[in-house]
C-alpha positions in Angstrom: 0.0 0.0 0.0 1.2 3.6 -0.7 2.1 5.5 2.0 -0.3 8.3 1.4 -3.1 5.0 1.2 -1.7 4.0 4.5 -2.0 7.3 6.1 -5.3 8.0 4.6 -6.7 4.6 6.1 -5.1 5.3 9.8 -8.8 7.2 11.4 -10.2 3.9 10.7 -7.4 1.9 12.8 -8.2 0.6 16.3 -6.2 2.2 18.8 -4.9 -1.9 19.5 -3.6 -1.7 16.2 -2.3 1.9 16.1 -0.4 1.5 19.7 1.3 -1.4 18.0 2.5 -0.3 15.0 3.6 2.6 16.5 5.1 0.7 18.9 6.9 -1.3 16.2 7.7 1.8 14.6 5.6 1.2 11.5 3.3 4.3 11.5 4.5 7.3 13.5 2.3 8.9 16.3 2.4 12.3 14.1 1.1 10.9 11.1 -1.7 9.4 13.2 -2.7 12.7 14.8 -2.7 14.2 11.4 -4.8 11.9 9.5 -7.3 11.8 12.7 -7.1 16.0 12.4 -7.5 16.1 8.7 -10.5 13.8 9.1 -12.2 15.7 11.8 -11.7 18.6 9.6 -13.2 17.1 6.8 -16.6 15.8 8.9 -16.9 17.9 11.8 -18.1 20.9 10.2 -20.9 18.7 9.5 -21.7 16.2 12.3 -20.7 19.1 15.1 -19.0 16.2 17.6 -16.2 17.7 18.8 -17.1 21.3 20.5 -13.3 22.2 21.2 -10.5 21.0 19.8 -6.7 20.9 21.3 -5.1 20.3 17.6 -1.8 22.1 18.1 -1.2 20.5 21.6 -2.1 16.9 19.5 0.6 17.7 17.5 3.2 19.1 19.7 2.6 15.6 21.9 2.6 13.5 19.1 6.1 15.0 18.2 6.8 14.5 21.7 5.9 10.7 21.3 7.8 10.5 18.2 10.9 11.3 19.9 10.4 9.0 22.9 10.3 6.2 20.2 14.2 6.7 19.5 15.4 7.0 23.1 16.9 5.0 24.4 15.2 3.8 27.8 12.3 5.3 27.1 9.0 3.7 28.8 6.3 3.8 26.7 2.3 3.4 27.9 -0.2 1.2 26.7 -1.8 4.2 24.3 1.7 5.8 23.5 0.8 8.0 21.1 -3.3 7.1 20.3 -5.4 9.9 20.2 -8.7 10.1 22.6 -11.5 12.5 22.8 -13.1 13.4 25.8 -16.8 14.2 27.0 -17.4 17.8 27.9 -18.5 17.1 31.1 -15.5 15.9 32.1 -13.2 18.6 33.5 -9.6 18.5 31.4 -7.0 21.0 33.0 -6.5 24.2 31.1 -9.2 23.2 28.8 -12.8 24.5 28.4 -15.3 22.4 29.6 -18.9 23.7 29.6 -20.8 20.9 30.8 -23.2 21.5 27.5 -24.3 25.0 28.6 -23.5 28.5 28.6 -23.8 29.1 32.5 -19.9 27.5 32.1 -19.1 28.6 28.4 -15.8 30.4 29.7 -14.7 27.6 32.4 -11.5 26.3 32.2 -10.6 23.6 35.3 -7.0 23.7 36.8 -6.8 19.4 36.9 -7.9 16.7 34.9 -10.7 14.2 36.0 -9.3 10.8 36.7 -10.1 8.8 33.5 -8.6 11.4 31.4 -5.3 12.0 33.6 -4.6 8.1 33.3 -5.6 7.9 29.5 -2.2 10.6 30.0 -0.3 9.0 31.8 -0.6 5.7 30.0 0.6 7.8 26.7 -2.4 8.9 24.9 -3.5 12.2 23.2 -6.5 14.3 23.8 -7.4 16.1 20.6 -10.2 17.8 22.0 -14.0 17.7 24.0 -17.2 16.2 22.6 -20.5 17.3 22.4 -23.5 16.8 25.2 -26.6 18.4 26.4 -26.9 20.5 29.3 -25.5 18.2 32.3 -26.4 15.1 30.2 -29.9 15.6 31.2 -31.4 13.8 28.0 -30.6 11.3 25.4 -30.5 13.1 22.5 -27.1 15.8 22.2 -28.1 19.1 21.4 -27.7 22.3 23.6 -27.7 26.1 23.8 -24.3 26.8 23.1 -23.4 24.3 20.7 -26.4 23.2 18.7 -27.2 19.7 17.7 -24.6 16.9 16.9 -26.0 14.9 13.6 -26.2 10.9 13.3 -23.3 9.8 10.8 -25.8 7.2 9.5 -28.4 9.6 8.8 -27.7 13.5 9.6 -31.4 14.1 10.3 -31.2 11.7 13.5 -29.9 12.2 16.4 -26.6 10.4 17.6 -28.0 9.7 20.8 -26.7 11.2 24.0 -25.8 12.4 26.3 -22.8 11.0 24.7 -23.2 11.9 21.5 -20.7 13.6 20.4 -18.2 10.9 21.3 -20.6 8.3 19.8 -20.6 10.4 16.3 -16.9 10.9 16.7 -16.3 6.7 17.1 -18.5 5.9 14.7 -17.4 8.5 11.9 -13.3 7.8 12.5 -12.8 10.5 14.4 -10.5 8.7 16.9 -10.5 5.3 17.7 -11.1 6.3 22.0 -13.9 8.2 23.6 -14.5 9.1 26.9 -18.2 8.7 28.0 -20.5 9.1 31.3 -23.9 7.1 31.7 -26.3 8.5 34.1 -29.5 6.7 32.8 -27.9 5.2 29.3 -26.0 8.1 28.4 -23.0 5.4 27.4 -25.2 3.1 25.5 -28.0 4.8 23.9 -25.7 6.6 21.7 -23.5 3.5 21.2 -26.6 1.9 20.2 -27.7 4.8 18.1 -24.8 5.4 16.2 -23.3 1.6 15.8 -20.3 1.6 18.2 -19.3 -0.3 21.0 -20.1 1.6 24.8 -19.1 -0.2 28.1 -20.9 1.0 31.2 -18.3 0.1 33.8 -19.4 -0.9 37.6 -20.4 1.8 39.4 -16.5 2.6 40.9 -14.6 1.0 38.5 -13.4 4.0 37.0 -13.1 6.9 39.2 -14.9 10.1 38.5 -14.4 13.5 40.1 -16.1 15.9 40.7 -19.5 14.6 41.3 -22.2 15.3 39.1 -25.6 16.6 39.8 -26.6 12.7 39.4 -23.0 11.5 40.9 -25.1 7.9 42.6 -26.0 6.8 39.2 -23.3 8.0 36.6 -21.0 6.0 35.7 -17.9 6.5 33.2 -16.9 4.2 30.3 -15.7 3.7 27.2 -16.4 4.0 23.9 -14.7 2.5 21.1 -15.6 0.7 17.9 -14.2 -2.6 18.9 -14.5 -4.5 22.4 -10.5 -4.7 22.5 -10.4 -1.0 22.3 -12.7 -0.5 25.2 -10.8 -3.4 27.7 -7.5 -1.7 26.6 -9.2 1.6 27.8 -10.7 -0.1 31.2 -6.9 -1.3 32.0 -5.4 1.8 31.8 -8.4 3.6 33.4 -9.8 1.1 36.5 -8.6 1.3 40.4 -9.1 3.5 42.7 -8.8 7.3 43.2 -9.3 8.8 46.4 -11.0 12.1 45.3 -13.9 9.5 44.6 -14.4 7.9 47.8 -16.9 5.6 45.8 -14.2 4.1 43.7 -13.6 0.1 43.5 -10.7 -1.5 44.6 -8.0 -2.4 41.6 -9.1 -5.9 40.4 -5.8 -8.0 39.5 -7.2 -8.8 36.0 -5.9 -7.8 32.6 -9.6 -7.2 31.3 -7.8 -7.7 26.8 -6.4 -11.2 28.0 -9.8 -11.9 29.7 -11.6 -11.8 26.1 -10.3 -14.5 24.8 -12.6 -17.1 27.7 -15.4 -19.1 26.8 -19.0 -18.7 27.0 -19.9 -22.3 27.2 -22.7 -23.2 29.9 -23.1 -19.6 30.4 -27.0 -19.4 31.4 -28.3 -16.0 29.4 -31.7 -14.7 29.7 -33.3 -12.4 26.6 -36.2 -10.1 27.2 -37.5 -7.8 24.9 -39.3 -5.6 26.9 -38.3 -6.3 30.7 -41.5 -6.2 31.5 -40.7 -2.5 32.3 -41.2 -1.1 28.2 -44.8 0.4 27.2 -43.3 -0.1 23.9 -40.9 -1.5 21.5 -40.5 -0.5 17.8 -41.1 -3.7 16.1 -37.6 -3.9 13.7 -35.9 -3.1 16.9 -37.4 -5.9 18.9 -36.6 -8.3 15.4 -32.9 -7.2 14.9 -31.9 -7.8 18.9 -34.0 -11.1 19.2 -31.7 -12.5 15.9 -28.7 -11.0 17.9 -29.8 -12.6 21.4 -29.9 -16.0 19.4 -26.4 -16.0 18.2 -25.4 -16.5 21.8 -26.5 -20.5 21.4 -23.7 -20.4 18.6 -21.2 -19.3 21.8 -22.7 -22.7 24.0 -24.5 -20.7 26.1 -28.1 -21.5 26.7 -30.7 -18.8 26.1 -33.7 -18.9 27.3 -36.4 -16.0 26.9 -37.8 -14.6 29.7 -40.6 -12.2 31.1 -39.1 -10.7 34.9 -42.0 -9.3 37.0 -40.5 -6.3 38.4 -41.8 -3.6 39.2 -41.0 -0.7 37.5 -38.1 1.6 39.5 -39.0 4.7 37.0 -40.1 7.1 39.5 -36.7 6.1 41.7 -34.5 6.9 39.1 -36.2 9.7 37.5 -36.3 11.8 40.8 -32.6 11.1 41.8 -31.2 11.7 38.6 -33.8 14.7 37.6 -33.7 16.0 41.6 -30.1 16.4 41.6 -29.6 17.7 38.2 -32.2 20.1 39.3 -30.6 21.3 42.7 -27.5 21.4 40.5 -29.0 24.4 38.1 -31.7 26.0 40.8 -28.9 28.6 41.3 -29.1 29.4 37.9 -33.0 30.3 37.5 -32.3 33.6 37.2 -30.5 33.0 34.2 -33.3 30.9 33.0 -32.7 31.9 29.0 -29.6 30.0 29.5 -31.2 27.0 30.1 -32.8 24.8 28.1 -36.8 25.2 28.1 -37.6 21.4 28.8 -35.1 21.2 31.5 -36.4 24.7 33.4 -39.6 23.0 33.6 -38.0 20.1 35.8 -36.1 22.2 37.9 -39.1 23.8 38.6 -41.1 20.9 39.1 -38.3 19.0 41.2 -38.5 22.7 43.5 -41.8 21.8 43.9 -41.5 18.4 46.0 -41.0 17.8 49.5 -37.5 17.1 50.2 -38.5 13.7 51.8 -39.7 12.7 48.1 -36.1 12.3 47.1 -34.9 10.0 50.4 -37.8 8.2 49.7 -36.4 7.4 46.0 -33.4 6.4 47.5 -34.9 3.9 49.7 -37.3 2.6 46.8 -34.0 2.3 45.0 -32.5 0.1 47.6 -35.7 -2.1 47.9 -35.2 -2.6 43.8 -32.0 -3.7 44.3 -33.8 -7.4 45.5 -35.3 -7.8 41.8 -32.5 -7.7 39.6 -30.2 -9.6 42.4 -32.5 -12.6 42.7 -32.7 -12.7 39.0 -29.2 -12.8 38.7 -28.6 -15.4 40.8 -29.8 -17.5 38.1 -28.4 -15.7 35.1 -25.0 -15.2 33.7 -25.8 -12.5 31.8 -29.2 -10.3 30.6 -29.8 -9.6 27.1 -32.3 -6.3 25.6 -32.6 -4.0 23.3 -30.4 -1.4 24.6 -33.5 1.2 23.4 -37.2 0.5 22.4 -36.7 2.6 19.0 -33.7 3.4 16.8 -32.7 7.1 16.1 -35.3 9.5 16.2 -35.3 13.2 14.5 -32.8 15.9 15.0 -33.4 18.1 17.9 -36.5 16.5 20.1 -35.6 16.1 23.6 -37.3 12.6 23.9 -38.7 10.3 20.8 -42.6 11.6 20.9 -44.0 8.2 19.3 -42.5 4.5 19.2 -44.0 2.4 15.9 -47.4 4.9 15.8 -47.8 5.1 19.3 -47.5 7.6 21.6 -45.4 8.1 24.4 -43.9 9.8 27.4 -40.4 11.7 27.7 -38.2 8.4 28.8 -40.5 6.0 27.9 -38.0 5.0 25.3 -35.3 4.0 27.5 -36.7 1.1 29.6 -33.7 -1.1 29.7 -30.6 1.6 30.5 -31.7 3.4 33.5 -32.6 0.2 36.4 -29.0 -0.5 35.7 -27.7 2.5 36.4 -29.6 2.2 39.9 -27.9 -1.0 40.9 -24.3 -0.3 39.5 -24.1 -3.3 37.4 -22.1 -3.2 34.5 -23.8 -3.2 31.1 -22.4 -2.8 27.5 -24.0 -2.3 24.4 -23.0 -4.0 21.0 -24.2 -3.4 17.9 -26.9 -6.0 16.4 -28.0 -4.6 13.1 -29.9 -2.6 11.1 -33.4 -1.0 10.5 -34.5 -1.2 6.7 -34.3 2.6 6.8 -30.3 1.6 7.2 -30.1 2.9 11.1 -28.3 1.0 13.7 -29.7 -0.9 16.4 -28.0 -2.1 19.6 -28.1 -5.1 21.8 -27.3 -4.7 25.9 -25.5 -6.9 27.5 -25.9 -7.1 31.4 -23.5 -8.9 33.6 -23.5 -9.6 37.9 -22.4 -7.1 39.8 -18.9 -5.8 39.8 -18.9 -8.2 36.8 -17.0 -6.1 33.9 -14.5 -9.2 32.3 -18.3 -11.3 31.8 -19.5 -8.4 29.6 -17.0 -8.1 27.7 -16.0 -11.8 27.2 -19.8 -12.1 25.8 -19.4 -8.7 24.0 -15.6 -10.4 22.6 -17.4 -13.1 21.3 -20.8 -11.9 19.7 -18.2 -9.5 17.9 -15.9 -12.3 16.6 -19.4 -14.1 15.5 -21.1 -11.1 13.9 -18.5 -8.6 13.5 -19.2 -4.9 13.1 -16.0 -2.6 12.8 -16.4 -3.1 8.6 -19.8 -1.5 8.6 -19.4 2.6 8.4 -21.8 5.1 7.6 -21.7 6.7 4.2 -19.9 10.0 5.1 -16.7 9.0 2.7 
């Protein structure tokens, strides 16, 4: 292949593949951040991912890395020289991060939030933050200072959110690492939506400071387009940080060398509506049933199931939505500069009896019995990670599913009660609509249980492998 082939092909390499050729010193760490700048260039204009981008630092630390290549001595990370985006709520010292709103449009933090100080330290290079809404209140990414961020697949759908950006980033070859945060889904949904990979680590496993308005449920995670790319991430990224007194305890487990394990006599249950959905867009339902049968071809036995739980909506919708709210309520009387759906649940939240959200936490804890008995049983759950693919460009929530109407988070049944018991949960992508939009399948493991989700996630991508579809951006 011709070099400028070679070069032009490098925003489409995994970062596993990129951190060893440049270890091997067949591509150079400058040529990488090049062809990954050009290419954002190129697209961005368009899809509106990134929101701010750090392309002359990129460059002046991928010289860096060049050089370390050809001393002697020289200790190189795991990710020396692969590029990484980060989620702009995640605070990055001396770079602007807004939190998706302009109450913070000029704020620049003085450190760097764990996951992106180790991504650092372990040798990679942030080119720059990605687009979310306003504290990550919704899944869908468009805000007041930014705008929308467009679905590579389809630029009149949304990418999902509230990691969106990053999701339309991955899938587009924008870099080959994001950094997410899932609050309620805000890691899957727009892995789902936009045809990616997007891990949902334990609550703990990967440190996160400061807290957010919704700090008990929101977990950080990555996202990648393969499941290597995401366990290379979780090593460098897992343990314990003591600014988040919350954080697990370092497993001794190389989570890439744990992919390679079986799945036989795994017990795997597959629901397609969890008993919790008031609906589920037909196609959707069809594509992740196909993929929740492909796990027979991995020995495991599947076996399709109806769980009686009771729905933990209201728990989850008043801690995450409370705190968000109590978050903002300073900010009322700057009410212009904030979106118009999410005034109206500050408002409302302002409204309740403060023993409405200690109740939620103890319904919360009571919930907690459900899923644990179930998964005494069960290896692993398997949904659709949403009840309806993409939906149009700059609605808050989907306003129908398949002709029907329904309510704002009606379409998100199967992220959120796993972001109320911590476990970890992953979704991979299962297919496609007819109208050519992607559709993902979760995958959720025991708790604390991050190498089972990805061993299953390792394997349905070596069965039905997805890094060779793109979307038609060129």
């Amino acid at each position: 292949m011709a070099s400028d082939e070679r070069t032009a092909e490098l925003h489409w390499q995994s970062a596993t593949t990129l951190a060893q050729q440049i270890k091997r010193k067949k591509v150079s760490p400058v040529e990488v951040v090049d062809a990954i700048l050009a290419r954002i260039d190129k697209l961005n204009p368009t899809l509106n991912a990134y929101v701010t981008l750090t392309a002359e630092t990129a460059r002046r630390e991928a010289r860096a890395a060049e050089r370390a290549l050809i001393r002697r001595g020289a200790t190189l990370g795991p990710l020396h020289g692969v590029p990484f985006s980060v989620k702009d709520l995640v605070i990055t010292k001396g770079v602007r991060t807004t939190f998706g709103t302009p109450l913070y449009r000029d704020n620049v933090p003085s450190e760097d939030a764990p996951i992106v100080a180790r991504l650092k330290a372990a040798g990679g290079i942030m080119l720059g933050k990605t687009n979310t809404p306003t504290m990550g209140w919704i899944g869908a990414t468009h805000n007041l200072l930014f705008g929308p961020t467009r679905n590579p697949w389809n630029l009149e759908r949304t990418p999902g959110g509230s990691s969106g950006g990053a999701s339309a980033a991955c899938a587009a070859g924008l870099g080959p690492l994001h950094v997410g945060t899932d609050g309620g889904g805000s890691i899957r949904i727009p892995a789902s939506f936009a045809g990616i990979f997007g891990h949902k680590a334990s609550y703990g496993r990967i440190p996160t400071y400061p807290v957010s308005g919704a700090w008990s449920l929101s977990h950080a995670g990555p996202m990648t387009r393969t499941v290597a790319d995401a366990a290379l991430m979780l090593n460098v990224c897992a343990g314990p940080d003591e600014r988040d007194q919350y954080s697990l305890p370092a497993e001794r487990v190389d989570f890439v060398a744990a992919l390679r394990g079986s799945l036989a006599g795994w017990r795997v249950a597959w629901t397609d509506d969890l008993g919790l959905a008031d609906c589920v867009d037909p196609e959707v339902s069809a594509v992740c049933a196909r993929a929740a049968r492909a796990f027979r071809e991995l020995g495991c036995r599947v076996e399709e199931v109806q769980p009686a739980w009771p729905s933990p909506r209201d728990a989850w919708y008043e801690i995450f939505c409370g705190g968000i709210a109590t978050r903002l309520t300073p900010y009322l009387d700057r009410r212009h500069e904030i979106d118009a759906g999410l005034v109206r649940i500050i408002e409302a939240e302002l409204r309740n009896p403060p023993s409405k959200y200690v109740q939620a936490w103890l319904d919360r804890l009571a919930w907690w019995q459900h899923p644990r008995a179930f998964f005494e049983k069960y290896d692993l759950l398997l949904t659709p990670t949403t009840a309806c693919p993409p939906f149009k460009l700059g609605l808050d929530n989907p306003t129908e599913i398949a002709g029907r109407a329904v309510g704002a988070y009606a379409w998100i049944p199967f992220t959120y009660p796993f972001n109320l018991t911590g476990q970890p949960a992953a979704s991979v992508p299962a297919g496609f609509t007819a109208d050519g939009l992607p559709v993902g399948l979760q995958i959720v493991g025991r708790r604390f249980a991050d190498v089972s989700v990805l061993r299953a996630a390792a394997a349905f991508e070596r069965l039905r492998p997805w890094a060779a579809h793109r979307p038609p951006l060129g």
